[in-house]
N, CA, C and O atoms as a Tinker XYZ file with bonds, in Angstrom:
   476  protein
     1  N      0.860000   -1.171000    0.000000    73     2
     2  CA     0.000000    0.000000    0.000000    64     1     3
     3  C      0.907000    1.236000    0.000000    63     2     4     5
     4  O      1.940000    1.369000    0.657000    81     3
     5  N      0.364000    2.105000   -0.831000    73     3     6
     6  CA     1.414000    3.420000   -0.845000    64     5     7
     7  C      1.179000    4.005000    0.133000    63     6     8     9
     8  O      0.501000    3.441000    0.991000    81     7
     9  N      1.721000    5.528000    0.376000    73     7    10
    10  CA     1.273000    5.870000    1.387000    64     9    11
    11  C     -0.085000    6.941000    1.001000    63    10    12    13
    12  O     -0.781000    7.401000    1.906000    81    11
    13  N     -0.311000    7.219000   -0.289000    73    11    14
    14  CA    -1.469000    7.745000   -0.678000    64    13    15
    15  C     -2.498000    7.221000   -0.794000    63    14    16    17
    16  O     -3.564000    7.835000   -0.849000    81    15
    17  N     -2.316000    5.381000   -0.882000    73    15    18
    18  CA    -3.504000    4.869000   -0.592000    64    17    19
    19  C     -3.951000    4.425000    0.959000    63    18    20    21
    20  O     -5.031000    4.045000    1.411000    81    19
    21  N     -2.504000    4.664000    1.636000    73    19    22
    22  CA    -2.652000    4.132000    3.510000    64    21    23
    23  C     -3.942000    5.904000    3.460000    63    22    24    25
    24  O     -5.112000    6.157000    3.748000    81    23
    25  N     -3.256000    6.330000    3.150000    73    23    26
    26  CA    -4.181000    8.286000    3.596000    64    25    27
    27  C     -5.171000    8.108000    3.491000    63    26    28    29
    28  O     -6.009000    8.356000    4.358000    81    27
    29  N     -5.490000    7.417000    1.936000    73    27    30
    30  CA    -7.263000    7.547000    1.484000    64    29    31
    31  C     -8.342000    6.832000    2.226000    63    30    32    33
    32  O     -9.522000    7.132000    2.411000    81    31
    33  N     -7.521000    5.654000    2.658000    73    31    34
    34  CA    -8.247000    4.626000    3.382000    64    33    35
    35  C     -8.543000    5.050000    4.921000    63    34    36    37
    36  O     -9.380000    4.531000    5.661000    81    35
    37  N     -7.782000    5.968000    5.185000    73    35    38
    38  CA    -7.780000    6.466000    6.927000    64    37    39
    39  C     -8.694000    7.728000    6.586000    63    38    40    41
    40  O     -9.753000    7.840000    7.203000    81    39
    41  N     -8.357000    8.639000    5.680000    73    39    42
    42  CA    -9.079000    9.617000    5.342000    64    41    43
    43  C    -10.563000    9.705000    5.131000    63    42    44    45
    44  O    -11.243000   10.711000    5.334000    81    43
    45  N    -11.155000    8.098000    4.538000    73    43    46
    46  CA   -12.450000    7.564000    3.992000    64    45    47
    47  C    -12.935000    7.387000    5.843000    63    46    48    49
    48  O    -14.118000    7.725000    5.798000    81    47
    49  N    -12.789000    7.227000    6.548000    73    47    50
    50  CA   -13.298000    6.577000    7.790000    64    49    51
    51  C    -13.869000    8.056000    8.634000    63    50    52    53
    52  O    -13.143000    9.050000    8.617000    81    51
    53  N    -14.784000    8.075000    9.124000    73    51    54
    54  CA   -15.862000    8.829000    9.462000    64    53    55
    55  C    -15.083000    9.790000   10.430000    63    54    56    57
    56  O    -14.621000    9.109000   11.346000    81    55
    57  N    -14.756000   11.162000   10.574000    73    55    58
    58  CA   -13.904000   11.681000   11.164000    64    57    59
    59  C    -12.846000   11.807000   11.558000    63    58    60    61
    60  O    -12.526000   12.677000   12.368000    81    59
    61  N    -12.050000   10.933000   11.049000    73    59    62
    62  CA   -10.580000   10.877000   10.570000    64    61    63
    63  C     -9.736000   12.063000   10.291000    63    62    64    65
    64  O     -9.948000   12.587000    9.197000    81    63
    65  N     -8.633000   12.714000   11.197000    73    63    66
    66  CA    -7.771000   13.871000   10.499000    64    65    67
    67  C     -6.473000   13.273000   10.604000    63    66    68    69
    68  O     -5.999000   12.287000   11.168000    81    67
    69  N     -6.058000   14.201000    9.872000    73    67    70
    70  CA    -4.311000   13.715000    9.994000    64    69    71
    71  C     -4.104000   14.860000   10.048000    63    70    72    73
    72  O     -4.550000   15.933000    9.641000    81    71
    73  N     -2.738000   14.136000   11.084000    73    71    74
    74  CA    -1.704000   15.413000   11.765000    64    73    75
    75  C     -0.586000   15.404000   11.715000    63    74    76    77
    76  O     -0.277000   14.216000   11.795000    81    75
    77  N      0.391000   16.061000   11.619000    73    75    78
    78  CA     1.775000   15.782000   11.483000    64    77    79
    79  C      3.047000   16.555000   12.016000    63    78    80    81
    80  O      4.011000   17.116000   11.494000    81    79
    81  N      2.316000   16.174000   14.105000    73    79    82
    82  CA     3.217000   16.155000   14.940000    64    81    83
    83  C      4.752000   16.286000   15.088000    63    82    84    85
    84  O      5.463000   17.050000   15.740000    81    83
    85  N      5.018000   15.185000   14.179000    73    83    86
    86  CA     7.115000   15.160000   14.402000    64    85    87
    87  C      7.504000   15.570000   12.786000    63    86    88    89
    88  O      8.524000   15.165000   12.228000    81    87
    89  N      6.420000   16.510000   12.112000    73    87    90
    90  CA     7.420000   17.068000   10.649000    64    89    91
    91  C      6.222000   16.050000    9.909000    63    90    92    93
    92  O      5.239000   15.372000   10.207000    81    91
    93  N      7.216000   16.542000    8.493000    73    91    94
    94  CA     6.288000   16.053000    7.326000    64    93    95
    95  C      6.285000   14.778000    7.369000    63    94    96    97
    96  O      5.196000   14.208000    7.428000    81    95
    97  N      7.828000   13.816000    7.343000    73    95    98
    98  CA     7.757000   12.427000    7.626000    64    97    99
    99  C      6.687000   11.607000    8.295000    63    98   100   101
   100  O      6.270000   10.479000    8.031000    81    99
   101  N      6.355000   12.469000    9.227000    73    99   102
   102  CA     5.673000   11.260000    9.998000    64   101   103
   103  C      4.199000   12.054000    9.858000    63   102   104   105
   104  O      3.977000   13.247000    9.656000    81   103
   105  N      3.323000   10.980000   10.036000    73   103   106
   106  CA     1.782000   10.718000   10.033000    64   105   107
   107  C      0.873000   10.454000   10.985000    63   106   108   109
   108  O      0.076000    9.711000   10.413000    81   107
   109  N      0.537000   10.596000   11.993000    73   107   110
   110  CA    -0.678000   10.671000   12.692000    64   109   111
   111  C     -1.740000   11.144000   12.258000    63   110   112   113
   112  O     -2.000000   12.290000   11.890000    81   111
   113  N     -2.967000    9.342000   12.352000    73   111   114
   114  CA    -4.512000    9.517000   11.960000    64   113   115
   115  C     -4.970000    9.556000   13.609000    63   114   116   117
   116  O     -4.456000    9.006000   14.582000    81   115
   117  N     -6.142000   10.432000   13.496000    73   115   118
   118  CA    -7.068000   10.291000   14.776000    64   117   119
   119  C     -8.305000   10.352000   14.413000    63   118   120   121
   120  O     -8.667000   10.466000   13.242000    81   119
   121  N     -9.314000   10.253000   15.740000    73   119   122
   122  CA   -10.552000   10.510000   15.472000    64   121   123
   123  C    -10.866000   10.781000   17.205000    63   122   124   125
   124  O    -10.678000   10.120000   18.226000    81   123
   125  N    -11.488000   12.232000   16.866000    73   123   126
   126  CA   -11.456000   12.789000   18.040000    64   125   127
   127  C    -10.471000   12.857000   19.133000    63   126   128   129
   128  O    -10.762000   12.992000   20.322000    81   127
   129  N     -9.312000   12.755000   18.658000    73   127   130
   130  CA    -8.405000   13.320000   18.971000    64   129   131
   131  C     -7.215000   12.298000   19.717000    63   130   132   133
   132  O     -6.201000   12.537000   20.372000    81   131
   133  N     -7.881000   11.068000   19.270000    73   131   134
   134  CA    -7.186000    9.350000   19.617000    64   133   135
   135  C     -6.362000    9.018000   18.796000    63   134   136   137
   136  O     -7.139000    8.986000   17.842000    81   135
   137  N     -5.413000    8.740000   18.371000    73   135   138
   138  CA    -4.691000    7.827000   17.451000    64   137   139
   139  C     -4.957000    6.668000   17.203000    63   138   140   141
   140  O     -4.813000    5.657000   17.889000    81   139
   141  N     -5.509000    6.871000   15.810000    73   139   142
   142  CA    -5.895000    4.827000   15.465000    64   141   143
   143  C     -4.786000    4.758000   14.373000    63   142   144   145
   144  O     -5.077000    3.816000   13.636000    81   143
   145  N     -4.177000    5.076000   14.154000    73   143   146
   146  CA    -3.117000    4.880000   12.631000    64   145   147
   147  C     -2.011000    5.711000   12.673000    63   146   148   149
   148  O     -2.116000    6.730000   13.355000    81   147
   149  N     -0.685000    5.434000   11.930000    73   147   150
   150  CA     0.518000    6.182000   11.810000    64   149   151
   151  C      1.414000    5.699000   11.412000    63   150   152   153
   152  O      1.510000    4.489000   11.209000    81   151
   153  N      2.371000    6.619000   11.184000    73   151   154
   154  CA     3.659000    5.968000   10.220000    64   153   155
   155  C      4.592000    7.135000   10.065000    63   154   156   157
   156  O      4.500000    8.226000   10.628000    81   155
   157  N      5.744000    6.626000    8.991000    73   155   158
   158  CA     6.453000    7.605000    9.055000    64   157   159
   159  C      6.872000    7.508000    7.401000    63   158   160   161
   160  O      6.336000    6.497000    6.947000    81   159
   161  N      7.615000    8.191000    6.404000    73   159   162
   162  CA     8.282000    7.891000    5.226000    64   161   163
   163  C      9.099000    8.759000    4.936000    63   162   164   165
   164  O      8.836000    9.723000    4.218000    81   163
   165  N     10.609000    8.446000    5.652000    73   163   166
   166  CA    11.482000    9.368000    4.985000    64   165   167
   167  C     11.681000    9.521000    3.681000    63   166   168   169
   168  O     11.473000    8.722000    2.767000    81   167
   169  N     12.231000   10.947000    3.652000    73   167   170
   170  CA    12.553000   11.351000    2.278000    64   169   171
   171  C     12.978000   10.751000    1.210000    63   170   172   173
   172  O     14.205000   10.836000    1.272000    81   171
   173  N     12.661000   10.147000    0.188000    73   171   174
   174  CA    13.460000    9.607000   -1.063000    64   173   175
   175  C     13.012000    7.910000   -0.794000    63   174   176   177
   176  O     13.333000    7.049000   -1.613000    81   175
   177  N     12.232000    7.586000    0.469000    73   175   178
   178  CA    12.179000    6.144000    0.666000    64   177   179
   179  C     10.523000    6.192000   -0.423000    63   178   180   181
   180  O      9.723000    7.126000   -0.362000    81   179
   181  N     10.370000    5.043000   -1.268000    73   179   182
   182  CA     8.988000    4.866000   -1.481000    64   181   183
   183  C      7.781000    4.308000   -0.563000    63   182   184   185
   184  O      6.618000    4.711000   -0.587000    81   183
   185  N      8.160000    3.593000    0.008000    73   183   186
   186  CA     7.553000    3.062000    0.616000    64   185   187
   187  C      7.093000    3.604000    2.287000    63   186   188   189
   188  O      8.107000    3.927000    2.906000    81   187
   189  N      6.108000    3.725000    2.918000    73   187   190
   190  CA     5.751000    4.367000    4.016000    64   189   191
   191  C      5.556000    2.947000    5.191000    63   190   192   193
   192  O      4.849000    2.006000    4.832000    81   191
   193  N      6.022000    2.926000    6.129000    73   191   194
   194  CA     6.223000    2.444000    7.413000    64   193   195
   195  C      5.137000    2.817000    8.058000    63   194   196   197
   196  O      5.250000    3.756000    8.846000    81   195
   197  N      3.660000    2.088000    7.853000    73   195   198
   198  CA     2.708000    2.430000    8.966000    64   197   199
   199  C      2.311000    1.314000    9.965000    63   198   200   201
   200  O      2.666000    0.137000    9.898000    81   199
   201  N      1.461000    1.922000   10.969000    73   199   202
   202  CA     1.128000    1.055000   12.069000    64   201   203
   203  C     -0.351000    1.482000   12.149000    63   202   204   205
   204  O     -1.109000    2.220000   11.520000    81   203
   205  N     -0.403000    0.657000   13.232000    73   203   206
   206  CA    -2.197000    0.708000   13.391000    64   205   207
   207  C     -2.762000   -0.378000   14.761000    63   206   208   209
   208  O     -1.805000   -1.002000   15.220000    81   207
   209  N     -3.786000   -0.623000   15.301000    73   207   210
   210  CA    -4.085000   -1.566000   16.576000    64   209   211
   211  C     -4.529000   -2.805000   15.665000    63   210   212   213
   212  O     -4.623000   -2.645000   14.448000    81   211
   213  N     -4.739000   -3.755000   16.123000    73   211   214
   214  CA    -5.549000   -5.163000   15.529000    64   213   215
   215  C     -5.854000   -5.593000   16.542000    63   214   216   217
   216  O     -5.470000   -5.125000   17.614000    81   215
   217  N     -6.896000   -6.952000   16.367000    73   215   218
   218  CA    -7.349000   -7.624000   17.142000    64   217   219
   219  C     -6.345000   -8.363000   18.494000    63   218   220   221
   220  O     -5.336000   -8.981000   18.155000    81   219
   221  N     -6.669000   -8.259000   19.891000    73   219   222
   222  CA    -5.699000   -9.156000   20.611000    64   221   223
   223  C     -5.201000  -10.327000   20.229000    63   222   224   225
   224  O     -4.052000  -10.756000   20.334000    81   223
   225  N     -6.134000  -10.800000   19.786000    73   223   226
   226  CA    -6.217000  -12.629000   19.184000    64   225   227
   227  C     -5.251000  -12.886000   18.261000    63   226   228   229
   228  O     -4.715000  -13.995000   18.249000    81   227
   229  N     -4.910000  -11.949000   17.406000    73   227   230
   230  CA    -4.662000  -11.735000   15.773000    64   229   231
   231  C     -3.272000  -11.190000   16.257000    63   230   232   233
   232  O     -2.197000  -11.465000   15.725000    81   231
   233  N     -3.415000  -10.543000   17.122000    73   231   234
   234  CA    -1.826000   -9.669000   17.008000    64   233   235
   235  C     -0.754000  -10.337000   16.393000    63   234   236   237
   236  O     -0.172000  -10.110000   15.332000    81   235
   237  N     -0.516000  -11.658000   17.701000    73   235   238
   238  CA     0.583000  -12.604000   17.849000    64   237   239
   239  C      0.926000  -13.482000   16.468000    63   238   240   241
   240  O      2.079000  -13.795000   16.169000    81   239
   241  N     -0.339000  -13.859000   15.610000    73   239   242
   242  CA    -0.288000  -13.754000   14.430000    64   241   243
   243  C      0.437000  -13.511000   13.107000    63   242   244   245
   244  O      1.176000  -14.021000   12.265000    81   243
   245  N     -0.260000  -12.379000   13.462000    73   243   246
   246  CA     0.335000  -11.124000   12.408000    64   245   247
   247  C      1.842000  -10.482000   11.838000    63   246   248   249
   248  O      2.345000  -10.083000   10.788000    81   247
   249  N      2.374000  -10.772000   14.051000    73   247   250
   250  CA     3.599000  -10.751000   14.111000    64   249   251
   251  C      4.405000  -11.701000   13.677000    63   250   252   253
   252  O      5.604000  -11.513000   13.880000    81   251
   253  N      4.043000  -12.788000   13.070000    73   251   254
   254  CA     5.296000  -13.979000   12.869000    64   253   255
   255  C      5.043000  -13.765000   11.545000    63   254   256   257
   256  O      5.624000  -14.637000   10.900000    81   255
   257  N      4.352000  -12.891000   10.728000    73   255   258
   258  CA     4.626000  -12.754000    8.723000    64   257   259
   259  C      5.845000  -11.615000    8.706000    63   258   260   261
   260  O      6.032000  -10.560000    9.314000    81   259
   261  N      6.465000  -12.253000    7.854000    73   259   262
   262  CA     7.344000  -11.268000    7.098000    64   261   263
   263  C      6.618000  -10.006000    6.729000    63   262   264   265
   264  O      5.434000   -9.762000    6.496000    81   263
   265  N      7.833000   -9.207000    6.755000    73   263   266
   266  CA     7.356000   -7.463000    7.388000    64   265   267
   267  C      6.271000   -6.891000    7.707000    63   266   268   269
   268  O      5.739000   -5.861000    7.292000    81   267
   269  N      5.774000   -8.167000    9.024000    73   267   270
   270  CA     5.417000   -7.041000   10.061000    64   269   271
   271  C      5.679000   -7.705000   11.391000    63   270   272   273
   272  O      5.800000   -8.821000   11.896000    81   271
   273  N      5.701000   -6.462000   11.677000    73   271   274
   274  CA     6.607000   -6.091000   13.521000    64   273   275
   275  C      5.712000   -5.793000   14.438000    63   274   276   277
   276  O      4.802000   -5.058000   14.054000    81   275
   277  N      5.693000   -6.151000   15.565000    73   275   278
   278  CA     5.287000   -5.391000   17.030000    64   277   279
   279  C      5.797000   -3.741000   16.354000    63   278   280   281
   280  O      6.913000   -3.510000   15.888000    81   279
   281  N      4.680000   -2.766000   16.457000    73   279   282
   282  CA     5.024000   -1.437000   16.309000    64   281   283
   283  C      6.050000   -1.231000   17.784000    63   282   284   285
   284  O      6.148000   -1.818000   18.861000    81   283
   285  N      6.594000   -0.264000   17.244000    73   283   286
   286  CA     7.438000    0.070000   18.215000    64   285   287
   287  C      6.844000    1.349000   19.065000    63   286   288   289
   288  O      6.291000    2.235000   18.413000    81   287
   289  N      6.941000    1.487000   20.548000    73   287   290
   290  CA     6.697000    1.520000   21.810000    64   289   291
   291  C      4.552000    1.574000   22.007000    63   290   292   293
   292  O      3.818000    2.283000   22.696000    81   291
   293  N      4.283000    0.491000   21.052000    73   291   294
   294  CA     3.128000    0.080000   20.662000    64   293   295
   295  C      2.463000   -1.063000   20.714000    63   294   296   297
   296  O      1.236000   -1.137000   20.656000    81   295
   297  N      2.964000   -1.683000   20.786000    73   295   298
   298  CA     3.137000   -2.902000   21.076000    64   297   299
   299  C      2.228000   -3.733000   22.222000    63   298   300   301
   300  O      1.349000   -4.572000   22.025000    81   299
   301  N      2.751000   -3.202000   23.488000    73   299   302
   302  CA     1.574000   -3.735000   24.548000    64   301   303
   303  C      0.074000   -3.647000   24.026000    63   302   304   305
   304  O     -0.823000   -4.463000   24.241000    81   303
   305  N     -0.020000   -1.995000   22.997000    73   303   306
   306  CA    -1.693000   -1.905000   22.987000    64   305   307
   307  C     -1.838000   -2.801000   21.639000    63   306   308   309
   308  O     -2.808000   -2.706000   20.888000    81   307
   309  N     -1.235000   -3.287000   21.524000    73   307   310
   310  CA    -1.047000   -4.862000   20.778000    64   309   311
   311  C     -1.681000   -3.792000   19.023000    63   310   312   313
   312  O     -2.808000   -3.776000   18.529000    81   311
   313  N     -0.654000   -3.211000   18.643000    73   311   314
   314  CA    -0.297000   -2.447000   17.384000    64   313   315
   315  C      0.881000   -3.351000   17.024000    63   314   316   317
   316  O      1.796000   -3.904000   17.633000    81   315
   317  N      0.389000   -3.241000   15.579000    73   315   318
   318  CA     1.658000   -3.948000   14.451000    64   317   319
   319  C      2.547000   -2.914000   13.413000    63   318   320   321
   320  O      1.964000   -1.845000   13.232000    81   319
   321  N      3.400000   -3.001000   12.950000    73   319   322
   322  CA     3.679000   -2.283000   12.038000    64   321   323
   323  C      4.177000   -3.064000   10.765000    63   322   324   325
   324  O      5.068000   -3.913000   10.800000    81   323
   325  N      3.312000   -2.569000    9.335000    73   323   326
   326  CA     3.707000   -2.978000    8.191000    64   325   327
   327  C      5.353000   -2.289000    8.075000    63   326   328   329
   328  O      5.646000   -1.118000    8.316000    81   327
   329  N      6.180000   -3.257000    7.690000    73   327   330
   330  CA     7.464000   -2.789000    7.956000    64   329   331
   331  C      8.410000   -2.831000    6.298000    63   330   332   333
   332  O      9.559000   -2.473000    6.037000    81   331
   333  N      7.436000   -3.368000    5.517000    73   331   334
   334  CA     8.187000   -3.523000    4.148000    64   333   335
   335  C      6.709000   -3.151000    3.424000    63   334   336   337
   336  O      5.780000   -2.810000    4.155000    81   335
   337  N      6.482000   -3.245000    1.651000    73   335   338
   338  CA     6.083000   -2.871000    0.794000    64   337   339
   339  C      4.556000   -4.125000    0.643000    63   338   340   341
   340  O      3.329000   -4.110000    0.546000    81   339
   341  N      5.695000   -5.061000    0.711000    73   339   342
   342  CA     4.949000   -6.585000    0.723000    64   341   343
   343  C      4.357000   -6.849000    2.297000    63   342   344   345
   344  O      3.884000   -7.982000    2.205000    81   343
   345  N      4.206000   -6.528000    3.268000    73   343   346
   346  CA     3.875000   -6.692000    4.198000    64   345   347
   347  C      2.373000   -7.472000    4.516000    63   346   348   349
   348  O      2.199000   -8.622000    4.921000    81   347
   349  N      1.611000   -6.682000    4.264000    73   347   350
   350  CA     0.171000   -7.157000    4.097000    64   349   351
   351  C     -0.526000   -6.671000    3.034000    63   350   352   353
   352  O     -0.113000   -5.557000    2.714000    81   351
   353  N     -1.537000   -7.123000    2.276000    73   351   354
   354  CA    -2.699000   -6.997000    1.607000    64   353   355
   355  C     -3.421000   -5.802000    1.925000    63   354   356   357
   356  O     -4.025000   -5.687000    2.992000    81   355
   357  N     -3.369000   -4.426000    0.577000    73   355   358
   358  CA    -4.374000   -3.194000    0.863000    64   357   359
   359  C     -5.630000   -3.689000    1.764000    63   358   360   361
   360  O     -5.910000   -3.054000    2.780000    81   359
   361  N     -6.377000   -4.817000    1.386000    73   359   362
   362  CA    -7.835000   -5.013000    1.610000    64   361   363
   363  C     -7.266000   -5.259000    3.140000    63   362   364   365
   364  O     -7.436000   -4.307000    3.901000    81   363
   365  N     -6.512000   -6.597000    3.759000    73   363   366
   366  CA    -6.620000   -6.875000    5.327000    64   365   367
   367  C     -5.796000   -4.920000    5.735000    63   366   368   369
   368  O     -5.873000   -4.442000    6.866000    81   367
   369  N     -5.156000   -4.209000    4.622000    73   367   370
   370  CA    -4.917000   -2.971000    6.081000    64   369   371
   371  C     -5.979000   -2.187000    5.620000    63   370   372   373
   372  O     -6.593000   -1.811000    6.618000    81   371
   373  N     -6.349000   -1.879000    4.896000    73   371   374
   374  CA    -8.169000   -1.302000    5.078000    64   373   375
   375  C     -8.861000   -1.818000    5.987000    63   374   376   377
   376  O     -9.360000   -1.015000    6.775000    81   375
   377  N     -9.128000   -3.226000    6.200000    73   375   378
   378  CA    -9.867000   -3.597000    7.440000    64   377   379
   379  C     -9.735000   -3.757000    8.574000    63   378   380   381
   380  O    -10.618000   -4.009000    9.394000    81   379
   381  N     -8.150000   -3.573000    8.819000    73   379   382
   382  CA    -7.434000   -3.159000   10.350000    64   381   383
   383  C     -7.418000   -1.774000   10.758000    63   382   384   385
   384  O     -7.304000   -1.339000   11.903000    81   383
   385  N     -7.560000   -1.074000    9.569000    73   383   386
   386  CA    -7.403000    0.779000    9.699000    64   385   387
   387  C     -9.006000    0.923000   10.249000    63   386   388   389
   388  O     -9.187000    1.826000   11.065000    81   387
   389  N    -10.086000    0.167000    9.895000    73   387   390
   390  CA   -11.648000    0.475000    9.825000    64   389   391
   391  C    -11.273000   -0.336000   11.584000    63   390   392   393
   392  O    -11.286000    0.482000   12.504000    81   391
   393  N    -11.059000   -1.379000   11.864000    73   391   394
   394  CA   -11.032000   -2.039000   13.236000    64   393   395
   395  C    -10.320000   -0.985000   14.033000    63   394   396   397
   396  O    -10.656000   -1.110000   15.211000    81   395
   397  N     -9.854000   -0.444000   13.942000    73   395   398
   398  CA    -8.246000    0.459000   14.750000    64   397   399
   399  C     -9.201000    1.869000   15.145000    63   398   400   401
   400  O     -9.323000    2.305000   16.290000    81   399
   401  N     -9.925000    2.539000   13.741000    73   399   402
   402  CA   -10.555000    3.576000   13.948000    64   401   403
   403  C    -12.016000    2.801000   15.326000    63   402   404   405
   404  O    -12.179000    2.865000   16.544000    81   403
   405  N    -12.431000    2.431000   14.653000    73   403   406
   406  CA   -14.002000    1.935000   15.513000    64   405   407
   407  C    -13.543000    1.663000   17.144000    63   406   408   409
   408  O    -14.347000    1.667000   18.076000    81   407
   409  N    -12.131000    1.435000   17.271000    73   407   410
   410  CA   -11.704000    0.581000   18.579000    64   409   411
   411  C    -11.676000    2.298000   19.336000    63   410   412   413
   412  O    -12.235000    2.492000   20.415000    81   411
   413  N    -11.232000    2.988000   18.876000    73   411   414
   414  CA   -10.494000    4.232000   19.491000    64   413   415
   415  C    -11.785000    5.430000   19.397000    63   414   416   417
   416  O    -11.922000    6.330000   20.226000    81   415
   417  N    -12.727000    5.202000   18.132000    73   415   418
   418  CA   -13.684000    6.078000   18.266000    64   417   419
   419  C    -15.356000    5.698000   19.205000    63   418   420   421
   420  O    -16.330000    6.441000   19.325000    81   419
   421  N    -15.114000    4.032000   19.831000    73   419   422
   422  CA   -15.469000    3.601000   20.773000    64   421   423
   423  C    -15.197000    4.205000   22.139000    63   422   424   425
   424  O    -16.034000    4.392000   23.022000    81   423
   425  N    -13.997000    4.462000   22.177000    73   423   426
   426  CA   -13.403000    5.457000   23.747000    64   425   427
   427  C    -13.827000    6.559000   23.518000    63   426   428   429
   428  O    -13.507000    7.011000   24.617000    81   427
   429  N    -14.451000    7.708000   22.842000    73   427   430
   430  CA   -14.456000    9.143000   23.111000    64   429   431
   431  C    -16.123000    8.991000   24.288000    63   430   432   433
   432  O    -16.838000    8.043000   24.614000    81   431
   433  N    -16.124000    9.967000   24.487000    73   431   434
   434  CA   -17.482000    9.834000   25.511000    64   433   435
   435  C    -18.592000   10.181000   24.146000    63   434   436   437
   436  O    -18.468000   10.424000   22.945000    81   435
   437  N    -19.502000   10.067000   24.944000    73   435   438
   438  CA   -20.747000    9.816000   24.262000    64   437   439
   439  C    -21.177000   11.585000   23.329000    63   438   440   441
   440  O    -21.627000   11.906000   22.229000    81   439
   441  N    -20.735000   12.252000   24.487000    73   439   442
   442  CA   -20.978000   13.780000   23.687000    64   441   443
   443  C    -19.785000   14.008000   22.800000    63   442   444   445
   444  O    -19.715000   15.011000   22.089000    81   443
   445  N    -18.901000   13.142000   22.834000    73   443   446
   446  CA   -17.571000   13.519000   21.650000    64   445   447
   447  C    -18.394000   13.214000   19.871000    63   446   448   449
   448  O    -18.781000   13.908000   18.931000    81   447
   449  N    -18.291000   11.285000   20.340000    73   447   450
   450  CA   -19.422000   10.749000   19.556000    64   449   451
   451  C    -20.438000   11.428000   18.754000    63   450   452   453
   452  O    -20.637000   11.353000   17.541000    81   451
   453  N    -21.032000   12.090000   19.634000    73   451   454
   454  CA   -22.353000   12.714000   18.919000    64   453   455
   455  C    -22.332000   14.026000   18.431000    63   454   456   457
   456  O    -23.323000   14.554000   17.926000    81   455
   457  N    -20.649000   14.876000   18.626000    73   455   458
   458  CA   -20.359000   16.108000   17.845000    64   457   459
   459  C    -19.532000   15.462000   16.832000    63   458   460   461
   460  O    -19.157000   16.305000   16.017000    81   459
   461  N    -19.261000   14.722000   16.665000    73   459   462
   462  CA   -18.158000   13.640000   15.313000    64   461   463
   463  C    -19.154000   13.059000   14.529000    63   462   464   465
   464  O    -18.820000   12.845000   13.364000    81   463
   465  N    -20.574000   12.667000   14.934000    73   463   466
   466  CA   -21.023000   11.764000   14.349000    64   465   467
   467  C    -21.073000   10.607000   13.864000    63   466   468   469
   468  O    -21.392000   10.022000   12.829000    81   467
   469  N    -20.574000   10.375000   15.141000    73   467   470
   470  CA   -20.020000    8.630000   15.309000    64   469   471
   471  C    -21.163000    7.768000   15.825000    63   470   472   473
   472  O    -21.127000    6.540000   15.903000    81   471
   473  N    -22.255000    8.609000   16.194000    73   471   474
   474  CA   -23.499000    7.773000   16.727000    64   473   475
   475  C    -24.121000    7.331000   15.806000    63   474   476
   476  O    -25.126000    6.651000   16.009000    81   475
């Protein structure tokens, strides 16, 4: 996944912004003001280094395919990081980016929710 299609797919999800905290390189998605997604892509690299949460079950998983990693200092909240080009399938990180958002736009309180339009 490029990193213009990691954007579109985080961008498509119902209140989704991106921010970009540590410089242009790096990427932070939120929703309401949570982090469900991120990455980084230095300069001249093609390929973008993102992360995201997955299922508990799935984590341990996930982690034994070639390029992908326990995200780094991410990990406990049991986040992976696509770490190469080939890593995973657009469609399974579209449906971890849609799981990752719903997990995190589950935590805002109920009046966050209902000014986001997450209800």
């Amino acid at each position: 996944m490029t990193l213009d299609e990691f954007n579109a797919a985080c961008g498509a999800l119902q209140a989704a912004e991106l921010t970009h905290p540590f410089g242009p390189e790096t990427f932070i998605w939120k929703v309401g003001g949570k982090m469900f997604a991120g990455g980084s892509q230095p300069a001249g690299q093609g390929f973008a280094k993102v992360s995201f949460k997955v299922p508990d079950d799935t984590f341990e998983i996930l982690t034994q395919e070639d390029g992908v990693i326990p995200a780094p200092y991410m990990a406990r909240a049991k986040w992976i990081q696509v770490a190469t080009a080939d890593g995973m399938a657009n469609d399974a990180i579209a449906d971890y980016l849609a799981f990752s958002h719903k997990t995190y736009a589950a935590k805002l309180t109920r009046a966050k929710r209902a000014e986001l339009g997450l209800d």
